[in-house]
LOTINU-48148 format. One record per residue: residue number from 1; residue in three letters; chain; x negated, y, z negated of N, C-alpha, C, CB in turn. Coordinates in pm, whole numbers, always signed. Atoms other than C-alpha are relative to their C-alpha. Glycine has a CB too. Layout:
N
<atom resi="NUM" resn="ALA" chain="A" n_px="X" n_py="Y" n_pz="Z" ca_px="X" ca_py="Y" ca_pz="Z" c_px="X" c_py="Y" c_pz="Z" cb_px="X" cb_py="Y" cb_pz="Z"/>
...
//
This chain:
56
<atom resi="1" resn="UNK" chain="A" n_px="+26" n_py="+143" n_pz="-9" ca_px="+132" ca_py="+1056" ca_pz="+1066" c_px="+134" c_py="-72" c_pz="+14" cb_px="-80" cb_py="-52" cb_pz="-124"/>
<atom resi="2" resn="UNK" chain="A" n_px="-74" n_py="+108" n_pz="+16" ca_px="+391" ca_py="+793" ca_pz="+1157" c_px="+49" c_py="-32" c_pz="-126" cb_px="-61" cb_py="-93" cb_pz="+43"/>
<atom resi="3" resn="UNK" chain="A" n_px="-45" n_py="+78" n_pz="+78" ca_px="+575" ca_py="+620" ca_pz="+953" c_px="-46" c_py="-191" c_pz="-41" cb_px="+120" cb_py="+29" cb_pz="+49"/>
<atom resi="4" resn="UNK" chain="A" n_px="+33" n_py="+148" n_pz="-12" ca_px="+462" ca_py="+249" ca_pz="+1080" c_px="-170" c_py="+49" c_pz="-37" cb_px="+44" cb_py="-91" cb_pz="+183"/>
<atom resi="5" resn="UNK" chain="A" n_px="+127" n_py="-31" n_pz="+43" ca_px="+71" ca_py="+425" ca_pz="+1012" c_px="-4" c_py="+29" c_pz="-143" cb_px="-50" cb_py="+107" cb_pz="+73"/>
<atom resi="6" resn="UNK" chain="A" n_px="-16" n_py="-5" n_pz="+165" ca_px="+189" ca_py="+522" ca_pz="+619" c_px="+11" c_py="-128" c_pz="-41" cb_px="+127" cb_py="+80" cb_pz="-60"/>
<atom resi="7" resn="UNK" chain="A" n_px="-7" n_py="+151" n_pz="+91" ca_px="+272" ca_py="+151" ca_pz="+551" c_px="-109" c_py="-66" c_pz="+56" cb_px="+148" cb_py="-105" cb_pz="+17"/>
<atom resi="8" resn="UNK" chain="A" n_px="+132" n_py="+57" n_pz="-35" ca_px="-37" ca_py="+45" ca_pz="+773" c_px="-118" c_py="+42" c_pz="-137" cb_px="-49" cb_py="+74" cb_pz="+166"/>
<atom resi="9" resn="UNK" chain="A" n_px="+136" n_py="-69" n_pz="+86" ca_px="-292" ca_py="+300" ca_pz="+579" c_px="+58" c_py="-100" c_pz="-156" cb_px="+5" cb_py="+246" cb_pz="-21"/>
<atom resi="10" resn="UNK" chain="A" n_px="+10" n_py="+39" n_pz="+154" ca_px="-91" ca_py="+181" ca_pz="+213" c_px="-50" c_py="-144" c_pz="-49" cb_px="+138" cb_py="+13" cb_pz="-57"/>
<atom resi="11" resn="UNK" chain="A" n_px="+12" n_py="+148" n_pz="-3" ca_px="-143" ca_py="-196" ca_pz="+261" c_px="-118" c_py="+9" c_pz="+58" cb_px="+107" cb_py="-90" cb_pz="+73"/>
<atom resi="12" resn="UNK" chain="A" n_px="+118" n_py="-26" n_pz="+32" ca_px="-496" ca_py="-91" ca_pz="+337" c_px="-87" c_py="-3" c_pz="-101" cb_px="-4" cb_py="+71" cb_pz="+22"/>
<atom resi="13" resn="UNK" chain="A" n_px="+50" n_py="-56" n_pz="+110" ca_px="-581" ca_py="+70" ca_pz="+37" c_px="+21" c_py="-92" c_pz="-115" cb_px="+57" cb_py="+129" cb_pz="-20"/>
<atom resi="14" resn="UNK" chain="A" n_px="-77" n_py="+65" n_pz="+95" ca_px="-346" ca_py="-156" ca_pz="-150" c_px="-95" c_py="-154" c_pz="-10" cb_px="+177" cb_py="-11" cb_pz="+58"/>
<atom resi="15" resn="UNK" chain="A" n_px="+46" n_py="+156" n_pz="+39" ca_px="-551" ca_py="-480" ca_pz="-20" c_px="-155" c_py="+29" c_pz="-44" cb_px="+12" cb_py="-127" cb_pz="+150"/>
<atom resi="16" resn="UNK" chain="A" n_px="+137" n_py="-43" n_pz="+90" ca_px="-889" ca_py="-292" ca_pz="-92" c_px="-30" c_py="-21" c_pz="-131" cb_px="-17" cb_py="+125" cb_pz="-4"/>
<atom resi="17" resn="UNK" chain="A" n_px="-59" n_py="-41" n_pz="+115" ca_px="-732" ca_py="-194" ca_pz="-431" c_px="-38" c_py="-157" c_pz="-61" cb_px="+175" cb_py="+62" cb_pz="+13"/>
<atom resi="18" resn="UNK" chain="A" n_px="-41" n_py="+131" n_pz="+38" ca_px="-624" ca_py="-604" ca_pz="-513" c_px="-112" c_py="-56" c_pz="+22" cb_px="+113" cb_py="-63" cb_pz="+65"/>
<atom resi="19" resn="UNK" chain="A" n_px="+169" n_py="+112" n_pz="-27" ca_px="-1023" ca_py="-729" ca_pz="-352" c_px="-67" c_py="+50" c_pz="-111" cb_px="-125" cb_py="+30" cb_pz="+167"/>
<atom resi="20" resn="UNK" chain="A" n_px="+36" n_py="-59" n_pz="+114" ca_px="-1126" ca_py="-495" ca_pz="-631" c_px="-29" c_py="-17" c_pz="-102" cb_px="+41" cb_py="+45" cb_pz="-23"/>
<atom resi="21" resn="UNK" chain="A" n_px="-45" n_py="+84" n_pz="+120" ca_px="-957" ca_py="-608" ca_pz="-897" c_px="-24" c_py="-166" c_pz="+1" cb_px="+155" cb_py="+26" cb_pz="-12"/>
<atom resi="22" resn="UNK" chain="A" n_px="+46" n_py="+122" n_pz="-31" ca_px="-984" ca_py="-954" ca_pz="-787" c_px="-143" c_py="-68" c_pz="-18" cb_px="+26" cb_py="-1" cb_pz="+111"/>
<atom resi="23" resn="UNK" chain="A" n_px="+106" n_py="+45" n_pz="+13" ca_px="-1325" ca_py="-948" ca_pz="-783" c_px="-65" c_py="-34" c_pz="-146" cb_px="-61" cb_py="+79" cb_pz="+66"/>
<atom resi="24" resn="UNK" chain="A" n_px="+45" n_py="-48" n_pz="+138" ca_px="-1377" ca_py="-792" ca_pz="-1122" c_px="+68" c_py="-121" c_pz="-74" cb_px="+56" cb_py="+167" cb_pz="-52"/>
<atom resi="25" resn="UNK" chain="A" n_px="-38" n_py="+39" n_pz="+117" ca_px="-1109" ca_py="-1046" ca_pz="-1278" c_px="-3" c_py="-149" c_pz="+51" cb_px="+135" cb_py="+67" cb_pz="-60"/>
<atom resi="26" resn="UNK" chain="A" n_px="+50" n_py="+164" n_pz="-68" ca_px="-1232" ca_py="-1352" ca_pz="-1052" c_px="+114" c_py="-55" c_pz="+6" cb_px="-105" cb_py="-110" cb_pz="-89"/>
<atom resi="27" resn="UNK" chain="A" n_px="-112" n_py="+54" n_pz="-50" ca_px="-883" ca_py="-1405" ca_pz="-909" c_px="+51" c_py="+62" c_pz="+108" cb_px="+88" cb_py="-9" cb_pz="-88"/>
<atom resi="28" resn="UNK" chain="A" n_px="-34" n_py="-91" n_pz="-137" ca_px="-899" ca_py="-1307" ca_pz="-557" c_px="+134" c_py="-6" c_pz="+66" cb_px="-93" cb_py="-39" cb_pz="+113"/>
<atom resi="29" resn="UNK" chain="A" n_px="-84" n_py="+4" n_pz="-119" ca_px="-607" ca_py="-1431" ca_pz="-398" c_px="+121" c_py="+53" c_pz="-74" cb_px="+17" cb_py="-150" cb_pz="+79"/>
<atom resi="30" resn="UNK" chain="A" n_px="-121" n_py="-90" n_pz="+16" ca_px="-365" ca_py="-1282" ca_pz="-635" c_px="+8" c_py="+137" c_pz="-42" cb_px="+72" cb_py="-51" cb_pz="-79"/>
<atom resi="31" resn="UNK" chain="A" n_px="+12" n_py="-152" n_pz="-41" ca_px="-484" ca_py="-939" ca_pz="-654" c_px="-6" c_py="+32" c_pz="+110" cb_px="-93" cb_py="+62" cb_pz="-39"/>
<atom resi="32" resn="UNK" chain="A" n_px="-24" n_py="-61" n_pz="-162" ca_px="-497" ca_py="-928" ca_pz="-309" c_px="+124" c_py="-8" c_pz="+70" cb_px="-86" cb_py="-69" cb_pz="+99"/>
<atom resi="33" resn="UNK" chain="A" n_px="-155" n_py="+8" n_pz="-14" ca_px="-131" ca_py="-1002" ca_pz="-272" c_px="+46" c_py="+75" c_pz="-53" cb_px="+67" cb_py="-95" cb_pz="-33"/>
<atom resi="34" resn="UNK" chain="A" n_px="-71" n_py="-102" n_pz="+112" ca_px="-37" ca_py="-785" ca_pz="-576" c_px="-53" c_py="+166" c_pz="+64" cb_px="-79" cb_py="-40" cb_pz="-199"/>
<atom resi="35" resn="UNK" chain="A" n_px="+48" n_py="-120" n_pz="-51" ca_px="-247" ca_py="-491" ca_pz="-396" c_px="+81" c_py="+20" c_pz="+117" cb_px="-147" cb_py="+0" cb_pz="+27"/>
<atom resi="36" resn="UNK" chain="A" n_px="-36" n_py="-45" n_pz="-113" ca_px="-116" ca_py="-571" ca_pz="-31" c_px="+191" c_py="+57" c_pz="-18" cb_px="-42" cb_py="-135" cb_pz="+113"/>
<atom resi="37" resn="UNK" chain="A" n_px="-138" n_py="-43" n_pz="+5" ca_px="+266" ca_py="-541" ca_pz="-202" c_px="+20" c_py="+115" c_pz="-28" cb_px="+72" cb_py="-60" cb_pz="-75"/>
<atom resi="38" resn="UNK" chain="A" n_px="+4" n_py="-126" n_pz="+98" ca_px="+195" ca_py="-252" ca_pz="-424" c_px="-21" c_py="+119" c_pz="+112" cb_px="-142" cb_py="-7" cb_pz="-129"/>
<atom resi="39" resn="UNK" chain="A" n_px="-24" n_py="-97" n_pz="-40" ca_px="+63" ca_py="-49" ca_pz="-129" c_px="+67" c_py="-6" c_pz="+128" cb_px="-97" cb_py="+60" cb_pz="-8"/>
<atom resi="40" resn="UNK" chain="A" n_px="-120" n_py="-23" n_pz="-66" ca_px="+323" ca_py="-150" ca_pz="+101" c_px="+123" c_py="+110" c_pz="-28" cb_px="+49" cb_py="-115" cb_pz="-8"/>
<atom resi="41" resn="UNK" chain="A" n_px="-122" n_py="-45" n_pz="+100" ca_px="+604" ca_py="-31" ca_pz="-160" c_px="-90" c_py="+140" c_pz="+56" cb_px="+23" cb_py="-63" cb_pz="-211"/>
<atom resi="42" resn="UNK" chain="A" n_px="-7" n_py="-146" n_pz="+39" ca_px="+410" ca_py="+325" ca_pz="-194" c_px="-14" c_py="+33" c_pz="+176" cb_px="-146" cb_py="+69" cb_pz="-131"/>
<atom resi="43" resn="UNK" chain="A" n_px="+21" n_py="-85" n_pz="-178" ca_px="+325" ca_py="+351" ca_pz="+226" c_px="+223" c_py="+36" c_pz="+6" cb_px="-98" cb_py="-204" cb_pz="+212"/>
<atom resi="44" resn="UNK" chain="A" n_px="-91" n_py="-1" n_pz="-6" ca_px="+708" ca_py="+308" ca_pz="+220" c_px="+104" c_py="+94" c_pz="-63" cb_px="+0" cb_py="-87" cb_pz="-11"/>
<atom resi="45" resn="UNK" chain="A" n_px="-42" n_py="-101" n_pz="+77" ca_px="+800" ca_py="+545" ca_pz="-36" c_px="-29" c_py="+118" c_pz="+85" cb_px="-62" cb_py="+1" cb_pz="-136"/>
<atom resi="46" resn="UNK" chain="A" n_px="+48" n_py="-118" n_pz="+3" ca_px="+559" ca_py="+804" ca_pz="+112" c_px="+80" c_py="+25" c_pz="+184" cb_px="-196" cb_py="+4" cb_pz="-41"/>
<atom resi="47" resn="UNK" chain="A" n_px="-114" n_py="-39" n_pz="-175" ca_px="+775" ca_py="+758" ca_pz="+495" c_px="+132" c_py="+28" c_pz="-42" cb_px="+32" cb_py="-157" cb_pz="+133"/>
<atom resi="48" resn="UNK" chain="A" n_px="-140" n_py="-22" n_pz="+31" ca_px="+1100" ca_py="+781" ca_pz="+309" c_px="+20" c_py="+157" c_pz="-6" cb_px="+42" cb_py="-74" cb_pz="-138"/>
<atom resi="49" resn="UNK" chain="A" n_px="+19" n_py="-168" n_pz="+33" ca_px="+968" ca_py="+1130" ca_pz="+146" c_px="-36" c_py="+82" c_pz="+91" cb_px="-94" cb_py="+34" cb_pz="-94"/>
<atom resi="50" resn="UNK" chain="A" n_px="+26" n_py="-77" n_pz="-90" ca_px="+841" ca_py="+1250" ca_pz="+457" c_px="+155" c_py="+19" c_pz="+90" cb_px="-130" cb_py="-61" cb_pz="+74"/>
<atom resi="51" resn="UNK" chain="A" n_px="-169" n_py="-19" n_pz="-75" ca_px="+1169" ca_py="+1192" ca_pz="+642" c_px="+116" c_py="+71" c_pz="-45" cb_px="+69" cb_py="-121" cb_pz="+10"/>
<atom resi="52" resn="UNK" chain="A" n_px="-79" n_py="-33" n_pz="+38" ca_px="+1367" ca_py="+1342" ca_pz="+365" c_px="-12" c_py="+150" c_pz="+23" cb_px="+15" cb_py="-56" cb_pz="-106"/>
<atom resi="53" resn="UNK" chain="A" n_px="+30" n_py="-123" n_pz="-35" ca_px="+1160" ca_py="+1643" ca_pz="+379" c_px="+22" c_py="+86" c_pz="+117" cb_px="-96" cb_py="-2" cb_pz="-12"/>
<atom resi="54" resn="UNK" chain="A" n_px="-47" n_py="-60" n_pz="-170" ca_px="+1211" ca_py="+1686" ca_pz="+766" c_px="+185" c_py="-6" c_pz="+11" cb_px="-82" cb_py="-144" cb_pz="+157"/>
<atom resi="55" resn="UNK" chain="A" n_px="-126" n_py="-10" n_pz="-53" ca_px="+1593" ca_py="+1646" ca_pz="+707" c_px="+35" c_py="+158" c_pz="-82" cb_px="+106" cb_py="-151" cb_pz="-41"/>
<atom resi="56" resn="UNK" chain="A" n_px="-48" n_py="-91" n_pz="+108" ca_px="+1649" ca_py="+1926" ca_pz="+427" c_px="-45" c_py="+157" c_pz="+89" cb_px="-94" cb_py="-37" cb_pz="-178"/>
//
């Protein structure tokens, strides 16, 4: 997978994640921000670790 498709898919999951929570704690618009950052950060992590792996 890409790298620009790991931070697509995490900020997916991440704004799923935040509608989720949001719903449950009846504060949509800032779990859905706190989700779309959270799975930015890990799509971003998980392209760093793939790249490190292909250098070693």
């Amino acid at each position: 997978m890409k790298n620009g498709n790991k931070l697509a898919v995490g900020m997916g999951f991440g704004m799923a994640f935040g509608a989720v929570v949001g719903i449950i704690t009846n504060n949509h618009g800032l779990w859905i921000g706190v989700g779309i950052a959270l799975g930015a950060s890990l799509g971003i992590i998980l392209s760093r670790k793939k790249q490190n792996d292909n250098k070693s």
